[in-house]
N, CA and C atoms as an extended XYZ file, in Angstrom:
240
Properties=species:S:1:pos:R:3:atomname:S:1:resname:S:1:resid:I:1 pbc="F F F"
N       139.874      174.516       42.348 N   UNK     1
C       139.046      175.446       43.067 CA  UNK     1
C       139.097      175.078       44.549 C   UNK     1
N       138.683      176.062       45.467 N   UNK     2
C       139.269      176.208       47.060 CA  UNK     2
C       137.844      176.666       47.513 C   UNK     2
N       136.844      175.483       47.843 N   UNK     3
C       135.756      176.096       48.480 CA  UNK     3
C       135.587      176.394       50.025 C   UNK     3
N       135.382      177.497       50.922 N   UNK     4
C       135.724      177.137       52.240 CA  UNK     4
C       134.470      177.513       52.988 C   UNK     4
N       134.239      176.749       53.768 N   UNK     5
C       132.838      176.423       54.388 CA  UNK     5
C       132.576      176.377       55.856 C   UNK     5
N       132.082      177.141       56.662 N   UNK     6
C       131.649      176.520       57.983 CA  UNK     6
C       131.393      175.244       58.443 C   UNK     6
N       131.424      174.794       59.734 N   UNK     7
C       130.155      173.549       59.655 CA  UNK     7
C       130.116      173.499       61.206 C   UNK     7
N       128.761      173.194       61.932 N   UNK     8
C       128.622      172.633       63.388 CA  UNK     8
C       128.808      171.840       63.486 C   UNK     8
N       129.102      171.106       64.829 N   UNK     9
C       129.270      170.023       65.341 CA  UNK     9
C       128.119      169.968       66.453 C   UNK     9
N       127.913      168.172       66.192 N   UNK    10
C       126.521      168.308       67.352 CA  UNK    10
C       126.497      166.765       67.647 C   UNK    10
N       127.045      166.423       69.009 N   UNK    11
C       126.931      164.832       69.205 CA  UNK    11
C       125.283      163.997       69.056 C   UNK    11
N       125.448      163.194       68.659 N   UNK    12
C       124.369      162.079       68.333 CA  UNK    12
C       123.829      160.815       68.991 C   UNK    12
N       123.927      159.930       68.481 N   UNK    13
C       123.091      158.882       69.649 CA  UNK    13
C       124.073      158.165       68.802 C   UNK    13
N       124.476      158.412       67.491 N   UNK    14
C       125.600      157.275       67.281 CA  UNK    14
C       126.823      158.037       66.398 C   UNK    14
N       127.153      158.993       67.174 N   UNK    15
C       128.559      159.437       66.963 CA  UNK    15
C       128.473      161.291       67.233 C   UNK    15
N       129.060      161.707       65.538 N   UNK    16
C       129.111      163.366       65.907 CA  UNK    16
C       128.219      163.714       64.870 C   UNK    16
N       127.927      164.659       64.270 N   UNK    17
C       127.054      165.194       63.020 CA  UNK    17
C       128.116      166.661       62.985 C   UNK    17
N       128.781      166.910       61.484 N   UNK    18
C       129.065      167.857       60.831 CA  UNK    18
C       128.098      168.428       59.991 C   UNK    18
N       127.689      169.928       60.299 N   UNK    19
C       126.686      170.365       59.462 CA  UNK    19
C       126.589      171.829       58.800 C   UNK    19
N       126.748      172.012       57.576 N   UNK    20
C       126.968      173.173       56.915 CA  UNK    20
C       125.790      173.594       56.576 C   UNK    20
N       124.661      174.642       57.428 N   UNK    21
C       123.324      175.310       57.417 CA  UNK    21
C       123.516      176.302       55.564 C   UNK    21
N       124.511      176.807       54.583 N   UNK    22
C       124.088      177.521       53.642 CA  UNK    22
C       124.088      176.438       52.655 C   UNK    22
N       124.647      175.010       52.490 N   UNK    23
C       124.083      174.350       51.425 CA  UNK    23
C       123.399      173.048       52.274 C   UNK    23
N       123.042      173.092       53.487 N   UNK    24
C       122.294      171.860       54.014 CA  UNK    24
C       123.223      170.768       53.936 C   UNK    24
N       123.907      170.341       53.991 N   UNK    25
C       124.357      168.865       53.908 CA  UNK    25
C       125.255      168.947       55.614 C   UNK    25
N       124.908      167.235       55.634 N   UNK    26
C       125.589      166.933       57.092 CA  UNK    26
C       126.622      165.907       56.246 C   UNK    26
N       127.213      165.615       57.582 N   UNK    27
C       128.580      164.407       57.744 CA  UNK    27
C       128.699      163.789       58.643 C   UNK    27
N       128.509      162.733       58.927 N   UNK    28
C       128.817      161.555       59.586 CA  UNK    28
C       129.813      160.743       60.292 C   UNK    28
N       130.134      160.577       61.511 N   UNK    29
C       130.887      159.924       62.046 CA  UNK    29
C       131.412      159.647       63.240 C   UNK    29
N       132.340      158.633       63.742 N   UNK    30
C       132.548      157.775       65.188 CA  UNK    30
C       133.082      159.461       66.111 C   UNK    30
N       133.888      159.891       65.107 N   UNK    31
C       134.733      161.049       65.645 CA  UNK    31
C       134.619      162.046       65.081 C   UNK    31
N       135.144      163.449       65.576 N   UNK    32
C       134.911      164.408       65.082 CA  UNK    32
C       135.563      164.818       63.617 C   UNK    32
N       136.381      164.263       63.820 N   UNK    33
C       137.600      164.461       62.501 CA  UNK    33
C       136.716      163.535       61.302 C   UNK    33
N       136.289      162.381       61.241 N   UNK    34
C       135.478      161.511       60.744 CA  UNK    34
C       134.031      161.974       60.207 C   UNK    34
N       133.929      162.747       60.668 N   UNK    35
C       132.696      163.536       60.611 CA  UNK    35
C       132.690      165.033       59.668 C   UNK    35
N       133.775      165.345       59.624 N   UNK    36
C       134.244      166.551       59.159 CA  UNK    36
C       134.111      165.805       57.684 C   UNK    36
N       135.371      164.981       57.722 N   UNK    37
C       135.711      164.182       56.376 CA  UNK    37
C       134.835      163.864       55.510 C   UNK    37
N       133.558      163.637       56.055 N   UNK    38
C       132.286      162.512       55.513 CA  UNK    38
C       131.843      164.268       55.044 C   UNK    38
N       131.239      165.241       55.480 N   UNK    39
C       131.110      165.979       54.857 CA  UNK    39
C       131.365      166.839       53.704 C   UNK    39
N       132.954      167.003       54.136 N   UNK    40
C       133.629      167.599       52.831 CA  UNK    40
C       133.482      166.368       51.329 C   UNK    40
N       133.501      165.405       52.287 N   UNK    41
C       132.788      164.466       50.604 CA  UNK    41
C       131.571      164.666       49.665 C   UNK    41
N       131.032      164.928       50.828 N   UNK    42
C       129.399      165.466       50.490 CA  UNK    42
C       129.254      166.733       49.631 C   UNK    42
N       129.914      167.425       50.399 N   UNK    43
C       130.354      168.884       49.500 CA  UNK    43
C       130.967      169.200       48.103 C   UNK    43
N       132.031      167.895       48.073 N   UNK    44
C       132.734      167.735       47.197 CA  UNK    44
C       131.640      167.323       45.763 C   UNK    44
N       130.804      166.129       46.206 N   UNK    45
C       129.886      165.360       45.075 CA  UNK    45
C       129.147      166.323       44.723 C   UNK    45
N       128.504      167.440       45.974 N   UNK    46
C       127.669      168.213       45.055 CA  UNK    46
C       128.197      169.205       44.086 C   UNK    46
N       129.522      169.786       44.561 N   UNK    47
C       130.535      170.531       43.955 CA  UNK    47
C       130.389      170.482       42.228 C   UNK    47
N       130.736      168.868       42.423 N   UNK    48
C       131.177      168.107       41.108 CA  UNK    48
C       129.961      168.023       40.466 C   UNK    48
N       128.850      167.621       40.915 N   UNK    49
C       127.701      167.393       39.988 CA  UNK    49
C       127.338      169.298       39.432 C   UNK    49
N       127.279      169.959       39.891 N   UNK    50
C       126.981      171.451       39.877 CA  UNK    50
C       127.914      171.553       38.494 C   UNK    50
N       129.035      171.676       38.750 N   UNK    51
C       130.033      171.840       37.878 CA  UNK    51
C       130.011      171.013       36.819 C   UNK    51
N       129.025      169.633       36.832 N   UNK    52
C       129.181      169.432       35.560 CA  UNK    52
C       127.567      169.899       34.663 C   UNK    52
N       126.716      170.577       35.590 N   UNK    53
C       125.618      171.618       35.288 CA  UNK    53
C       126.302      172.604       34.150 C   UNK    53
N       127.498      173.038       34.684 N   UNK    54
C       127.877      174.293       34.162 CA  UNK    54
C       127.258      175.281       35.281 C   UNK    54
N       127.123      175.498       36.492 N   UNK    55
C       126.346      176.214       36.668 CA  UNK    55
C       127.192      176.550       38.083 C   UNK    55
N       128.198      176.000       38.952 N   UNK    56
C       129.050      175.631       40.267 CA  UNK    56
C       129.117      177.291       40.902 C   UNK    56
N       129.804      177.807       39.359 N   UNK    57
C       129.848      179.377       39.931 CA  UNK    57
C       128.996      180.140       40.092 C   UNK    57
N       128.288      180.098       39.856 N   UNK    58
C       126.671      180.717       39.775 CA  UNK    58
C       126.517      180.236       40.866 C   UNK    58
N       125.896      178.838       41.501 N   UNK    59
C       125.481      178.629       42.680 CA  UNK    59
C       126.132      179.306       43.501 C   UNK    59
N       127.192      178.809       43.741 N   UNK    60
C       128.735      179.610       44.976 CA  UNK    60
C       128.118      180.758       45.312 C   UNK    60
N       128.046      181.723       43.929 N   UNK    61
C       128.227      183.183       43.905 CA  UNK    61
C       126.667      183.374       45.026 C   UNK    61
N       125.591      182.831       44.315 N   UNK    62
C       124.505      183.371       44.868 CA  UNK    62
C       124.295      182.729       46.072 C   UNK    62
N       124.830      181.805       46.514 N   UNK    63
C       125.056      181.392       48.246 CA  UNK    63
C       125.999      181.708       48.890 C   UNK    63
N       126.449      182.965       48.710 N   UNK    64
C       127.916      183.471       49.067 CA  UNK    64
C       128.855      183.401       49.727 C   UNK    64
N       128.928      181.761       48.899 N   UNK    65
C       130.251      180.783       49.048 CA  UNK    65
C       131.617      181.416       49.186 C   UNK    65
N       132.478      181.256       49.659 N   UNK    66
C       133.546      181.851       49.600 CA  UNK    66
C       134.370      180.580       48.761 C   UNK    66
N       135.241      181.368       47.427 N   UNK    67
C       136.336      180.152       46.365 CA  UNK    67
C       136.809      180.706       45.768 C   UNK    67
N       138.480      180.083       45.426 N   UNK    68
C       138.994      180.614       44.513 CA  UNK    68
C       139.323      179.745       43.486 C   UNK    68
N       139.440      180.098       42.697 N   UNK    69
C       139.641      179.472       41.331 CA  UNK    69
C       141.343      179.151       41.179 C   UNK    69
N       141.149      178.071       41.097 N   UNK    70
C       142.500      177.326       41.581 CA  UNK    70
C       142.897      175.817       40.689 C   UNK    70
N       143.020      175.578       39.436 N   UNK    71
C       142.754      174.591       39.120 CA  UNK    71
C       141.447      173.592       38.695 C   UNK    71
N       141.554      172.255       38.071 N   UNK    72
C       140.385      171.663       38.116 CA  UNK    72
C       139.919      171.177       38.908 C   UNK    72
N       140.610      170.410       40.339 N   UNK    73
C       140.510      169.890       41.707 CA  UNK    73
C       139.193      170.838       42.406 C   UNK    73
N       138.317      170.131       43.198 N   UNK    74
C       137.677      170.934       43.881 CA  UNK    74
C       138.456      170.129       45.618 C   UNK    74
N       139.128      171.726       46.267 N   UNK    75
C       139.132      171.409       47.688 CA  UNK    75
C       138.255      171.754       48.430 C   UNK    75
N       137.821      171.197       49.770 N   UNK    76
C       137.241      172.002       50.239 CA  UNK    76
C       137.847      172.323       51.554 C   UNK    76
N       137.480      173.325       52.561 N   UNK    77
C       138.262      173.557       53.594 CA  UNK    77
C       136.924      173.924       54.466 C   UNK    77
N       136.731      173.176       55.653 N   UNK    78
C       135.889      173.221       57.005 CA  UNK    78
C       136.590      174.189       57.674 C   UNK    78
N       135.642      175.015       57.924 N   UNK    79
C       136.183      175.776       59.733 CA  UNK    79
C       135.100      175.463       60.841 C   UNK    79
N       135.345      174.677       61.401 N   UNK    80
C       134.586      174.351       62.669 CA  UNK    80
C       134.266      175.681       63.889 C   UNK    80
C-alpha cells in the first residue's frame, strides 16, 4: 500500500519539526530530510497497528487519505 501525505515544516529550538495536521503526528530532526524520515516512521507504526485492527482502510477512507493498494508493504510518500 502507497499512503501519500502532506506535512509542514517548522524550525525549533532543537532542529526542524515535520507535521501532518489530518492524522496529527510530528517528526523529528537535526535536518530537514531527518525530520521527514522520523515521521514517515511514525506514520508507518500507526499504519501498521490500524491494519492489524483490521480497520487501516476504513480509517484512510474516512480521513481522506489518499492510497493505493499495492501489496503488503506500507509506503509512505511526504509532499512538503
Amino acid at each position: 500500500m502507497k499512503i501519500s501525505l502532506g506535512a509542514t515544516l517548522r524550525e525549533g529550538r532543537s532542529g526542524i519539526e515535520a507535521r501532518n495536521q489530518i492524522i496529527r503526528l510530528t517528526g523529528h530532526g537535526l535536518s530537514q530530510d531527518d525530520a521527514i524520515e522520523s515521521l514517515k516512521r511514525g506514520i508507518s507504526a500507526w499504519c501498521y497497528g490500524l491494519r492489524e485492527a483490521g480497520i487501516l482502510e476504513n480509517v484512510l477512507n474516512r480521513k481522506g487519505i489518499e492510497f493505493i493498494k499495492d501489496g503488503e508493504s506500507i509506503l509512505v510518500d511526504i509532499k512538503v
